[in-house]
PASEBA-1860 file (N, C-alpha, C; in nm, 3 decimals):
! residues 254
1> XXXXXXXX> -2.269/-3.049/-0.558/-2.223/-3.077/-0.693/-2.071/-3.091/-0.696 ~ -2.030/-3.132/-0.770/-1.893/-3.179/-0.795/-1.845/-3.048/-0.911 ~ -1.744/-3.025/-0.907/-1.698/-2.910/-0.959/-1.505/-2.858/-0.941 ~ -1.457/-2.777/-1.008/-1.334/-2.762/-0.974/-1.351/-2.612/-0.900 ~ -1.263/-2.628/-0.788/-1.287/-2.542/-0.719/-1.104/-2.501/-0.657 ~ -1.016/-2.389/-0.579/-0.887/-2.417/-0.562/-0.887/-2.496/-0.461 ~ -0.770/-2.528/-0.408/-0.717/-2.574/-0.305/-0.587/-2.525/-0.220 ~ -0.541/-2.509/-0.118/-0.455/-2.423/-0.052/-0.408/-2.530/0.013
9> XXXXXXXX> -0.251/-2.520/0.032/-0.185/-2.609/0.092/-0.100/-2.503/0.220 ~ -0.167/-2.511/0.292/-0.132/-2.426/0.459/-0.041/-2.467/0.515 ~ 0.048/-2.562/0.468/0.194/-2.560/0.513/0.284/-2.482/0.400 ~ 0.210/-2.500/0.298/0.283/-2.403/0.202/0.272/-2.265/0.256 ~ 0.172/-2.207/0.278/0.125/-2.088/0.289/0.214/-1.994/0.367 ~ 0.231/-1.879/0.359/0.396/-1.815/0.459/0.233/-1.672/0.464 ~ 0.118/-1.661/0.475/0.049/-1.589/0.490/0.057/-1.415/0.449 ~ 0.090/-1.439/0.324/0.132/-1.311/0.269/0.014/-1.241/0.217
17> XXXXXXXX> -0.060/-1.305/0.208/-0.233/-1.227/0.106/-0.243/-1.166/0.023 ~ -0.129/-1.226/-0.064/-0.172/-1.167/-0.220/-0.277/-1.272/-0.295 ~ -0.303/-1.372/-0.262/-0.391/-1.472/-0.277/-0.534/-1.403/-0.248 ~ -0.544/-1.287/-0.189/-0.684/-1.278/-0.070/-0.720/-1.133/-0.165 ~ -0.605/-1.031/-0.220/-0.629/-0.930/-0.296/-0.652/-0.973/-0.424 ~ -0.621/-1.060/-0.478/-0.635/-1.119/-0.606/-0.752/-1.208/-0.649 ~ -0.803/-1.229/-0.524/-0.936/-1.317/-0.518/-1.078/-1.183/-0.545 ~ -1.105/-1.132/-0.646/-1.235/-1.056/-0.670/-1.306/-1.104/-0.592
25> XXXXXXXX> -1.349/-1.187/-0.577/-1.491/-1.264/-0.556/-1.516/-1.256/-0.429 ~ -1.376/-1.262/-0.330/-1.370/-1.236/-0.141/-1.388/-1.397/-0.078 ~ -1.350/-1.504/-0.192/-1.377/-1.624/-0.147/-1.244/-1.626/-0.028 ~ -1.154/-1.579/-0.055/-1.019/-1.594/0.086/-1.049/-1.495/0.162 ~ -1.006/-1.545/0.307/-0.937/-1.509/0.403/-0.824/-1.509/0.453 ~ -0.721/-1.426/0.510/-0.644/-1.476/0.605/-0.687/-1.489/0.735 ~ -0.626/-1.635/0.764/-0.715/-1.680/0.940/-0.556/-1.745/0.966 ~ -0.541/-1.656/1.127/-0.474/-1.739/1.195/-0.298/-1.741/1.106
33> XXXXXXXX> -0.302/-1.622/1.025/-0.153/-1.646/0.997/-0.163/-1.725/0.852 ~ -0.278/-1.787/0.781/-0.275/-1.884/0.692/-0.409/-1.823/0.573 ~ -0.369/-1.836/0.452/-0.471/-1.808/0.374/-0.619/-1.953/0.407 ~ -0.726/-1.926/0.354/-0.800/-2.000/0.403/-0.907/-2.008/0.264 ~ -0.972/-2.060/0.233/-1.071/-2.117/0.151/-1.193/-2.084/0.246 ~ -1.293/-1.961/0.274/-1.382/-1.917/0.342/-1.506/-1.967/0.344 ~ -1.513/-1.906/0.169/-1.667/-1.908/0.149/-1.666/-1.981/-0.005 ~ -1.686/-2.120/0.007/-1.657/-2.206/-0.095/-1.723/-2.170/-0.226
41> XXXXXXXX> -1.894/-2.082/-0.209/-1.978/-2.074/-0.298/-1.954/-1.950/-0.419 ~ -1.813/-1.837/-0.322/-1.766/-1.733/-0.355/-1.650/-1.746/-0.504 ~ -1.596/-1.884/-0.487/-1.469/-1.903/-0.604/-1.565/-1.978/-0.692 ~ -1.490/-1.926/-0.824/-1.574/-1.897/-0.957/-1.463/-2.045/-1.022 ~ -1.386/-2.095/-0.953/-1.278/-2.140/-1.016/-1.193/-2.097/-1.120 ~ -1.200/-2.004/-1.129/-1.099/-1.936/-1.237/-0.957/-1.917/-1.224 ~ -0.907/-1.917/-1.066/-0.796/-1.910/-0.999/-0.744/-1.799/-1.023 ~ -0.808/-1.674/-0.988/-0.733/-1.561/-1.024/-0.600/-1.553/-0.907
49> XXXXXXXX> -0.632/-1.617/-0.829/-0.505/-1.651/-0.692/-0.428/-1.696/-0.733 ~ -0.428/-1.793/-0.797/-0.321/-1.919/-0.866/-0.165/-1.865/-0.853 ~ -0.187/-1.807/-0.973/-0.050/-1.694/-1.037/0.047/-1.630/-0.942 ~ -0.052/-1.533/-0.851/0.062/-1.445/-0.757/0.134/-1.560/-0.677 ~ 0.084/-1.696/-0.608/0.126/-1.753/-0.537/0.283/-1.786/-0.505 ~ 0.333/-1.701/-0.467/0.549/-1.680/-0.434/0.561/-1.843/-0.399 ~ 0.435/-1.920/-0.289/0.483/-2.032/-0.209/0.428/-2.168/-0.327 ~ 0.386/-2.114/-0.399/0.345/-2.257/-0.485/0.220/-2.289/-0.438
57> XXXXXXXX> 0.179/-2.222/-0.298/0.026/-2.339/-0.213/-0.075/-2.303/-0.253 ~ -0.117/-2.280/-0.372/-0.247/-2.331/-0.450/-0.272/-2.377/-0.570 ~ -0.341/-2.469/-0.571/-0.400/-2.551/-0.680/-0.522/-2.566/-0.704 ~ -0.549/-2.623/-0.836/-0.692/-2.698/-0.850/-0.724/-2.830/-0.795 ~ -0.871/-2.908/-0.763/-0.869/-2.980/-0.755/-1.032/-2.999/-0.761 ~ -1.071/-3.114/-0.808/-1.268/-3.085/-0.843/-1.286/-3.225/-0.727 ~ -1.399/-3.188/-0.631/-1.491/-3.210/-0.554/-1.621/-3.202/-0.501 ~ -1.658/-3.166/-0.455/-1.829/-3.227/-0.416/-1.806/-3.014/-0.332
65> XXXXXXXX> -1.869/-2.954/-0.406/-1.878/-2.816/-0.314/-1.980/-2.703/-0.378 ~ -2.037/-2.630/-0.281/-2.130/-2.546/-0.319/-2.141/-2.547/-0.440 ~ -2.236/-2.468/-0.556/-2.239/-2.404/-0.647/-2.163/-2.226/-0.617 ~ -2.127/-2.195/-0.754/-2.070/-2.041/-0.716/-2.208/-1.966/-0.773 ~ -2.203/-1.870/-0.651/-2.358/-1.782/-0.632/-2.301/-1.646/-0.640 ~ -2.329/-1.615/-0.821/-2.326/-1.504/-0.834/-2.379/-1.416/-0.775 ~ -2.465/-1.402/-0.740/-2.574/-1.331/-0.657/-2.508/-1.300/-0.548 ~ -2.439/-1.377/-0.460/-2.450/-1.351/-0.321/-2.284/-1.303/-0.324
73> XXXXXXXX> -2.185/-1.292/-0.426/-2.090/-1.251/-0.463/-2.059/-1.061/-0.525 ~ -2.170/-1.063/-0.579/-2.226/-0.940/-0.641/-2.301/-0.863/-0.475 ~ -2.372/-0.941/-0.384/-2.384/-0.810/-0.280/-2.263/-0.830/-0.221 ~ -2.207/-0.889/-0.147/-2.065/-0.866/-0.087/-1.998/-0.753/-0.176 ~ -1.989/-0.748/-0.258/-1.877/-0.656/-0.342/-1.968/-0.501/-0.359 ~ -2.120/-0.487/-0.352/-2.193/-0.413/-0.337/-2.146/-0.337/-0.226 ~ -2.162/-0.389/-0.108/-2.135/-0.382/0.042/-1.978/-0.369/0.085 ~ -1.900/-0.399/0.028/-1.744/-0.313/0.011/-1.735/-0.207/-0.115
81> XXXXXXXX> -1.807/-0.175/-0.167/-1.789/-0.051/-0.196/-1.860/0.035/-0.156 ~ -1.965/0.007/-0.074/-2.078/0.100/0.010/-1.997/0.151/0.146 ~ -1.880/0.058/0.224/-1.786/0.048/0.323/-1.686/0.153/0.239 ~ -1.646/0.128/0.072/-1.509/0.207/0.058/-1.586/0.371/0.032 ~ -1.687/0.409/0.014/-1.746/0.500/-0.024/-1.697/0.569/0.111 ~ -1.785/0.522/0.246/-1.774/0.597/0.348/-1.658/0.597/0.412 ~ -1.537/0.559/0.381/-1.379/0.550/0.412/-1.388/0.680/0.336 ~ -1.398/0.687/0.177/-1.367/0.804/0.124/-1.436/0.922/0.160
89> XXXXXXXX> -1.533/0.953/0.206/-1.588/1.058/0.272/-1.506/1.065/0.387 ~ -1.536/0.963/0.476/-1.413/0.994/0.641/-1.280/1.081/0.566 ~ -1.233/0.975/0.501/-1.096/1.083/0.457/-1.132/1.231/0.433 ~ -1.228/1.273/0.382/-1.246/1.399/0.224/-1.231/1.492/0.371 ~ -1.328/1.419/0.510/-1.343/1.525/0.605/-1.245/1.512/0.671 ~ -1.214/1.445/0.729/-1.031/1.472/0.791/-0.921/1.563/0.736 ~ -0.937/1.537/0.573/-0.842/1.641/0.527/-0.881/1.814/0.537 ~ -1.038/1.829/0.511/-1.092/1.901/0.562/-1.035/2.008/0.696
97> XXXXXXXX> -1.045/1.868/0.797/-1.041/1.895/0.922/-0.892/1.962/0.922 ~ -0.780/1.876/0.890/-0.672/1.926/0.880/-0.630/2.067/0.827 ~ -0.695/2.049/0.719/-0.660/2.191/0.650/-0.713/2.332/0.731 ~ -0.818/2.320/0.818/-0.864/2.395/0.890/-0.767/2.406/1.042 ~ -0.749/2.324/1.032/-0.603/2.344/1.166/-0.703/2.253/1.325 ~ -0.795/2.170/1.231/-0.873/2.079/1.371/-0.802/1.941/1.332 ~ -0.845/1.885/1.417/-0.815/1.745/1.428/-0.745/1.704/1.466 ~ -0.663/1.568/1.485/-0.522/1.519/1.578/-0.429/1.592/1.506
105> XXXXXXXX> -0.346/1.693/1.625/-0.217/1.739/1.607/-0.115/1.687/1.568 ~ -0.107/1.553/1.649/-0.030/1.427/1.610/0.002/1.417/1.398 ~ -0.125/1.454/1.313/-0.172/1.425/1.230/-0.149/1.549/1.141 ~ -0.162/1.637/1.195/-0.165/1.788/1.121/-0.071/1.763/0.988 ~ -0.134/1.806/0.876/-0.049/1.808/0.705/0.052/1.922/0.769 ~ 0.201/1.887/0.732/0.315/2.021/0.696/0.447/1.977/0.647 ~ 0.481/2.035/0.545/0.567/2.043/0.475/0.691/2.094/0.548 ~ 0.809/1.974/0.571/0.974/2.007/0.665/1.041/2.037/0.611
113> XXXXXXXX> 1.034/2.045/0.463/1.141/2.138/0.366/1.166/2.138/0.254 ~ 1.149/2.196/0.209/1.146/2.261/0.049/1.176/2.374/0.010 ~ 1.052/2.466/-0.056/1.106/2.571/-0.114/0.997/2.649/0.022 ~ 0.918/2.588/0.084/0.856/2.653/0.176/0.866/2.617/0.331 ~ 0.864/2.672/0.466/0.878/2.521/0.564/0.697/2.578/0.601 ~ 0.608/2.475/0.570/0.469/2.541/0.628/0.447/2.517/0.799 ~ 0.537/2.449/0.851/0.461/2.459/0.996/0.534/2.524/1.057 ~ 0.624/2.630/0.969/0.656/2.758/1.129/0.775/2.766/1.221
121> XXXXXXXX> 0.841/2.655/1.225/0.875/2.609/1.303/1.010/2.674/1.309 ~ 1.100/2.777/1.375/1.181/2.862/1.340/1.320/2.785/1.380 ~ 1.337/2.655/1.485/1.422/2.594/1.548/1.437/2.463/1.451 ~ 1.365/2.452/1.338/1.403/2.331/1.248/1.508/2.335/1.186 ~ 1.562/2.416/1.107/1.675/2.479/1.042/1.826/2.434/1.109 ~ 1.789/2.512/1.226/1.921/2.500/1.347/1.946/2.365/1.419 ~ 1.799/2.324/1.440/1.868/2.157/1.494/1.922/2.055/1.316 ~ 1.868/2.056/1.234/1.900/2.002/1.093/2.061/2.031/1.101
129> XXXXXXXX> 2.099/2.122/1.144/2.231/2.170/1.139/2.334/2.127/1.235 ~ 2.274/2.078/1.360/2.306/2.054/1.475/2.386/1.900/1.439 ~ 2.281/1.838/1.355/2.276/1.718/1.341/2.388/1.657/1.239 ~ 2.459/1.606/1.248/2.570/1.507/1.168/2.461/1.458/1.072 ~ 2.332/1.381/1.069/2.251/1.300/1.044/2.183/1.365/0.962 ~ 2.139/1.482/0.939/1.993/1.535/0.954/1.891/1.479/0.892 ~ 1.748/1.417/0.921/1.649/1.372/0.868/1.608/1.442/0.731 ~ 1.554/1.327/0.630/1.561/1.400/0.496/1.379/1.409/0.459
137> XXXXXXXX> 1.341/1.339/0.579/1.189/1.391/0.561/1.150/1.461/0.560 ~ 1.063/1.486/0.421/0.981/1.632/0.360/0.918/1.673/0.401 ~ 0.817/1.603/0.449/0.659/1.630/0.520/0.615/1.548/0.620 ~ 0.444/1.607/0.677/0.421/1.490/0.807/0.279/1.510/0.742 ~ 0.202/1.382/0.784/0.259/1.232/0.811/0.345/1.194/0.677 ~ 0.385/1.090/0.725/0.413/0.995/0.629/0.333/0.852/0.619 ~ 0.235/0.785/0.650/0.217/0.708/0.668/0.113/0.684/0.551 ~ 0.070/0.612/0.460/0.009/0.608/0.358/-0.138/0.641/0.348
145> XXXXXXXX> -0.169/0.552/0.462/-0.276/0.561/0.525/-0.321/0.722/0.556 ~ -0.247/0.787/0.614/-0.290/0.926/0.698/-0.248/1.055/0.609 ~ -0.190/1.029/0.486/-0.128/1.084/0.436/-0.250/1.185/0.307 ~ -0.265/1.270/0.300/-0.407/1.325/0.230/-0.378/1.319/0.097 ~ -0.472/1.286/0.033/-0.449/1.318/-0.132/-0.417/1.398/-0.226 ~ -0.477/1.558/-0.187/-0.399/1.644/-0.238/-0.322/1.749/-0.115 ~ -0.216/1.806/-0.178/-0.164/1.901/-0.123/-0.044/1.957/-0.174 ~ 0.003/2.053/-0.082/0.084/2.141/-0.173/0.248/2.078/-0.208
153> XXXXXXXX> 0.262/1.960/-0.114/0.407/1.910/-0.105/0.405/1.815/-0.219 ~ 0.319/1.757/-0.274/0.303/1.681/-0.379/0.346/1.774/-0.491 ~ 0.318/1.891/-0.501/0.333/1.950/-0.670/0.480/1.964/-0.680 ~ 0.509/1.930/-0.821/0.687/1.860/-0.873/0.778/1.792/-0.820 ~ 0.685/1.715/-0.705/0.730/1.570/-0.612/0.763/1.446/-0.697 ~ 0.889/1.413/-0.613/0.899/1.292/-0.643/0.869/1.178/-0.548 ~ 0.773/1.073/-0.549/0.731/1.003/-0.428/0.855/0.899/-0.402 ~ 0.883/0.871/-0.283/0.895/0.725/-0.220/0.829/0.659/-0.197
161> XXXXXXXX> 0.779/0.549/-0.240/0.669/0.429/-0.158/0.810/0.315/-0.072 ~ 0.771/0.327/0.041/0.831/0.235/0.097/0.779/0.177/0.211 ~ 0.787/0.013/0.182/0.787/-0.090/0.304/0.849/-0.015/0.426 ~ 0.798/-0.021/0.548/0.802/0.053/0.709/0.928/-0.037/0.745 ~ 0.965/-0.140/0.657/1.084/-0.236/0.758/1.226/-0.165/0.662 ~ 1.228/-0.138/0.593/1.342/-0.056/0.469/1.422/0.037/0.587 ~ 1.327/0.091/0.612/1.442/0.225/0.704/1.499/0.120/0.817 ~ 1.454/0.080/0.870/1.513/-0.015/0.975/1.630/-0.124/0.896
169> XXXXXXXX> 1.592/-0.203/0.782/1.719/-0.258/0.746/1.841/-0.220/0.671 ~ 1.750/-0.096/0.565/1.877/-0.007/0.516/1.936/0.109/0.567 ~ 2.097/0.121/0.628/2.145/0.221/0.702/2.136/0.319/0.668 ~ 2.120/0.320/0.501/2.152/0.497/0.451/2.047/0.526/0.406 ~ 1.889/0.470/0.428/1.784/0.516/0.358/1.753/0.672/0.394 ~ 1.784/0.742/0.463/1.762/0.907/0.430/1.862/0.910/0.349 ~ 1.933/0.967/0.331/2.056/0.984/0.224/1.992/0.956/0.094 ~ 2.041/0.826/0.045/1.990/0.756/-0.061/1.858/0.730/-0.113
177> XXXXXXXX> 1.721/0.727/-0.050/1.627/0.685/-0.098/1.527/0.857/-0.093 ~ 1.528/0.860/0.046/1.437/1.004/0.114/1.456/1.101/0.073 ~ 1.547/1.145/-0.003/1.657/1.308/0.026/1.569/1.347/-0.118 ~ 1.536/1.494/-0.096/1.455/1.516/-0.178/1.310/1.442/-0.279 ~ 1.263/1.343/-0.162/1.153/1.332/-0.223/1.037/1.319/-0.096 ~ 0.895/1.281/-0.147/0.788/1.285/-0.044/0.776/1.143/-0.032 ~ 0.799/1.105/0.085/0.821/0.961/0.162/0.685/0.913/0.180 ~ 0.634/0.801/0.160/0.510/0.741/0.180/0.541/0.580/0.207
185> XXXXXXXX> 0.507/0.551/0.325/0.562/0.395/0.443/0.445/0.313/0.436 ~ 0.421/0.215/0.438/0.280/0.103/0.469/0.364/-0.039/0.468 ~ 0.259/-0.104/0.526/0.276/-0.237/0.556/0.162/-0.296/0.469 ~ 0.184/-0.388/0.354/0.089/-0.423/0.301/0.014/-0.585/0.404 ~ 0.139/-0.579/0.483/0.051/-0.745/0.555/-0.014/-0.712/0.689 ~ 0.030/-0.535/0.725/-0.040/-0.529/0.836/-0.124/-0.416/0.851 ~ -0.153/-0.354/0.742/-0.246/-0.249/0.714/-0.377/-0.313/0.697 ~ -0.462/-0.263/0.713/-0.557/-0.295/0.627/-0.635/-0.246/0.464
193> XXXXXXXX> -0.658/-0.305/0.378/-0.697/-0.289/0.262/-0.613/-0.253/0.183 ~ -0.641/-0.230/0.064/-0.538/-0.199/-0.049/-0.507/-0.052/-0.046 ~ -0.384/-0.052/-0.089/-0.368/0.134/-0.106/-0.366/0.173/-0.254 ~ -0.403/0.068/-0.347/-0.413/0.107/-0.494/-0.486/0.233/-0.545 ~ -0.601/0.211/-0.452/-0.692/0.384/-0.496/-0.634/0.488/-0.455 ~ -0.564/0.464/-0.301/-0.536/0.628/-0.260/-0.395/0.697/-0.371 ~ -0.313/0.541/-0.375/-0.212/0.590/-0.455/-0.233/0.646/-0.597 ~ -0.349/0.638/-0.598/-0.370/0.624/-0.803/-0.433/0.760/-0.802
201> XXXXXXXX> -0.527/0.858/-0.633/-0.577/0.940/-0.625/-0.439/1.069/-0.630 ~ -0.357/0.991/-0.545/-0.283/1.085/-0.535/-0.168/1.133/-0.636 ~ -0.156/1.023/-0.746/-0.038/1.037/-0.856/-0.153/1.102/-0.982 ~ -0.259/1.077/-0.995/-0.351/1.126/-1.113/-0.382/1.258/-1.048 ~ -0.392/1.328/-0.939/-0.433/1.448/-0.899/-0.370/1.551/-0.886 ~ -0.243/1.504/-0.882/-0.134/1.620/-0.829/0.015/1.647/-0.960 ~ 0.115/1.716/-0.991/0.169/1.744/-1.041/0.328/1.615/-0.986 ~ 0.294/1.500/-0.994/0.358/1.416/-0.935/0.500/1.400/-1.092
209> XXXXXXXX> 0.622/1.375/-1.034/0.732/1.388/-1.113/0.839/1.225/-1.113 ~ 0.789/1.151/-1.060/0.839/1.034/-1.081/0.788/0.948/-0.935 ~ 0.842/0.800/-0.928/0.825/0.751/-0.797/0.950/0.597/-0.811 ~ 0.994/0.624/-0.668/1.032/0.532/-0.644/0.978/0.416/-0.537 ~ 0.997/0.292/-0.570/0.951/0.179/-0.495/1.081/0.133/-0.434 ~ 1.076/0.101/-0.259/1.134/0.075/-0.230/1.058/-0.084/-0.131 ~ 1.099/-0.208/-0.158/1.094/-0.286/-0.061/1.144/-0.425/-0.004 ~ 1.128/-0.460/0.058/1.210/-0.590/0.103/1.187/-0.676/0.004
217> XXXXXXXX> 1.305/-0.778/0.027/1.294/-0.930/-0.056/1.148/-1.009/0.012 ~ 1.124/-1.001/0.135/1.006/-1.086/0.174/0.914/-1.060/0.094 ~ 0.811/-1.191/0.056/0.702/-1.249/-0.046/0.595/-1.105/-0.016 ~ 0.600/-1.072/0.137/0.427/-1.026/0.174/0.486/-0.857/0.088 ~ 0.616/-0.786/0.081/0.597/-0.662/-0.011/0.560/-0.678/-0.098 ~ 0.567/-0.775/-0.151/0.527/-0.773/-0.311/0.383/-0.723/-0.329 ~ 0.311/-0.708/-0.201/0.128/-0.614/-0.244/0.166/-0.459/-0.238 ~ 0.268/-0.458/-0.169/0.293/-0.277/-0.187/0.328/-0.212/-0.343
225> XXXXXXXX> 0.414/-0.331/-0.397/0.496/-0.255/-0.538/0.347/-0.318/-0.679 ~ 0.273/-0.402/-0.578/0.140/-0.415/-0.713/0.091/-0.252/-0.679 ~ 0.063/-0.244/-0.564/-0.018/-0.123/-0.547/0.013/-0.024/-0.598 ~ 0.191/0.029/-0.599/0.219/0.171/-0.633/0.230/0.112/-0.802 ~ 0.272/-0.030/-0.857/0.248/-0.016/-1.010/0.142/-0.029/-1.057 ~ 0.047/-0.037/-1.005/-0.110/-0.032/-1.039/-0.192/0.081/-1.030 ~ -0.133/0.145/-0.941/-0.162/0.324/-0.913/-0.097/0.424/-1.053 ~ 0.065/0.343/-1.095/0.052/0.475/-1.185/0.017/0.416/-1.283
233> XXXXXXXX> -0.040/0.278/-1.304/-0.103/0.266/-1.446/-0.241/0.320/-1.486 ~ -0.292/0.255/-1.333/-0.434/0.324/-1.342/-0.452/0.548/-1.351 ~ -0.351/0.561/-1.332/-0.335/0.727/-1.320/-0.365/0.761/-1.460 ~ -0.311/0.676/-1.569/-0.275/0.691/-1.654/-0.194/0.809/-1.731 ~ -0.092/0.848/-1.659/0.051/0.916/-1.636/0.168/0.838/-1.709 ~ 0.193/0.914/-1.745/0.386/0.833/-1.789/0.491/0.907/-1.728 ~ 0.493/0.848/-1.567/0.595/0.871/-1.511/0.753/0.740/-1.499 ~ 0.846/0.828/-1.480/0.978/0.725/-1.442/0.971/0.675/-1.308
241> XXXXXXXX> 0.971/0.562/-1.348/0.994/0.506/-1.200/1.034/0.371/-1.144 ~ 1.076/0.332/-1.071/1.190/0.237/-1.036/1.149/0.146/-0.916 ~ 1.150/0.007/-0.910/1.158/-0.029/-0.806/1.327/-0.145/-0.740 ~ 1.302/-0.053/-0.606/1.415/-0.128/-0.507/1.429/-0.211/-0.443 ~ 1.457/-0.323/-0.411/1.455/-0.438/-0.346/1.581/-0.467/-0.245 ~ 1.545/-0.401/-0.121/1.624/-0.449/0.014/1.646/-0.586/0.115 ~ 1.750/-0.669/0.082/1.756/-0.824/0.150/1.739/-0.779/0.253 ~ 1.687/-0.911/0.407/1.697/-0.884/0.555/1.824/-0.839/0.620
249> XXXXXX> 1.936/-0.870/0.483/2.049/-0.867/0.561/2.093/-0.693/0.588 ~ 2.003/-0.603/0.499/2.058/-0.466/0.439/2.114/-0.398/0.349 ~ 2.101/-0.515/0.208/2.167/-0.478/0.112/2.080/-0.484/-0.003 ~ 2.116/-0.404/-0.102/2.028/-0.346/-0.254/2.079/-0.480/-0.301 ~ 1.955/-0.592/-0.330/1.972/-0.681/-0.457/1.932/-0.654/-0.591 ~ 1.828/-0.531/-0.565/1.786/-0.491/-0.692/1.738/-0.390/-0.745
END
């Protein structure tokens, strides 16, 4: 049948996948570095992609293509939340695991300084001191991903969300961004899946006191600062909070 359906222009495309999170339906992929038009029967034509597009490379255009099969759209989305269910159990037991003092050491939850230090550590103090520099990270992990939903370093926290390339291009990000708050790093183009739920678990659950967004000018952050502003909307919290925008070169444009 003939029908309007999008179209993607893959020289446009700089493969950022906000096109691919914005697509409900799971009609995109990224393949090969390039958004892709997958599963033709999946787009409803509505272009919920359209909009985010930073590069301009999608449009409409009506041609000869599947019908859209609600049906077979509705189990896919069945079947990723049957997948996000058992992610959220894996987590519930890892934190579990953690809290019990099992699991990767590498990984172990502890708080580096506050009003408590929980991992013990009697030589932290003295090297912090040692140091011209000293690291302004609160807790371990930091990584968004590994990072548990509740705990004790969160209560009257203020979060950082920040792009993993920030500390590398901005010189003074302990100082200025880290220093007194709980640091949380991801890559929205090289992680996998969205972090909208964990963030929205972890700002609606805990005694959370503001957040800052920190991330690059490149197109592909822009899924990190939907995520952490979609987390505290969905929290439904009225916290302060700010987002930062670091050029490649190392400097605050915004």
């Amino acid at each position: 049948m003939v029908r309007k359906i999008i179209k993607i222009d893959e020289e446009k495309c700089n493969g950022c996948g906000i096109c691919a999170n914005a697509c409900h339906e799971g009609a995109i992929d990224i393949v090969g570095g390039k958004a892709k038009l997958v599963r033709e029967n999946f787009c409803d034509g509505f272009g919920d992609c359209l909009p985010g597009c930073p590069m301009g490379a999608i449009s409409f255009e009506e041609r000869e293509a599947p019908a859209y099969d609600e049906a077979a759209v509705k189990a896919m989305q069945e079947k990723k939340d049957l997948v996000k269910d058992m992610h959220q159990c894996e987590n519930k037991m890892n934190e579990m695991q953690h809290a019990e003092g099992h699991g990767c050491p590498g990984s172990r939850f502890m708080q580096l300084r506050g009003s408590a230090i929980v991992d013990n550590d009697p030589g932290q103090d003295m090297i912090s001191r040692m140091s011209s520099h000293p690291s302004r990270l609160m807790q371990w992990p930091c990584q968004i991903k590994l990072l548990p939903t509740q705990a004790d370093f969160y209560n009257g926290a203020k979060l950082l969300i920040a792009a993993d390339c920030t500390a590398y291009a901005y010189a003074n990000m302990h100082e200025e961004f880290m220093k007194g708050k709980v640091t949380m790093i991801g890559c929205p183009k090289l992680d996998e899946g969205d972090y909208t739920e964990k963030l929205t678990e972890i700002i609606a659950n805990n005694d959370i006191a503001g957040v800052t967004i920190v991330r690059m000018e490149v197109p592909c952050c822009g899924g990190l600062q939907r995520a952490a502003e979609n987390a505290i909307r969905n929290s439904g919290k009225f916290l302060p909070w700010q987002v930062v925008t670091i050029s490649r070169k190392g400097e605050v444009i915004e």
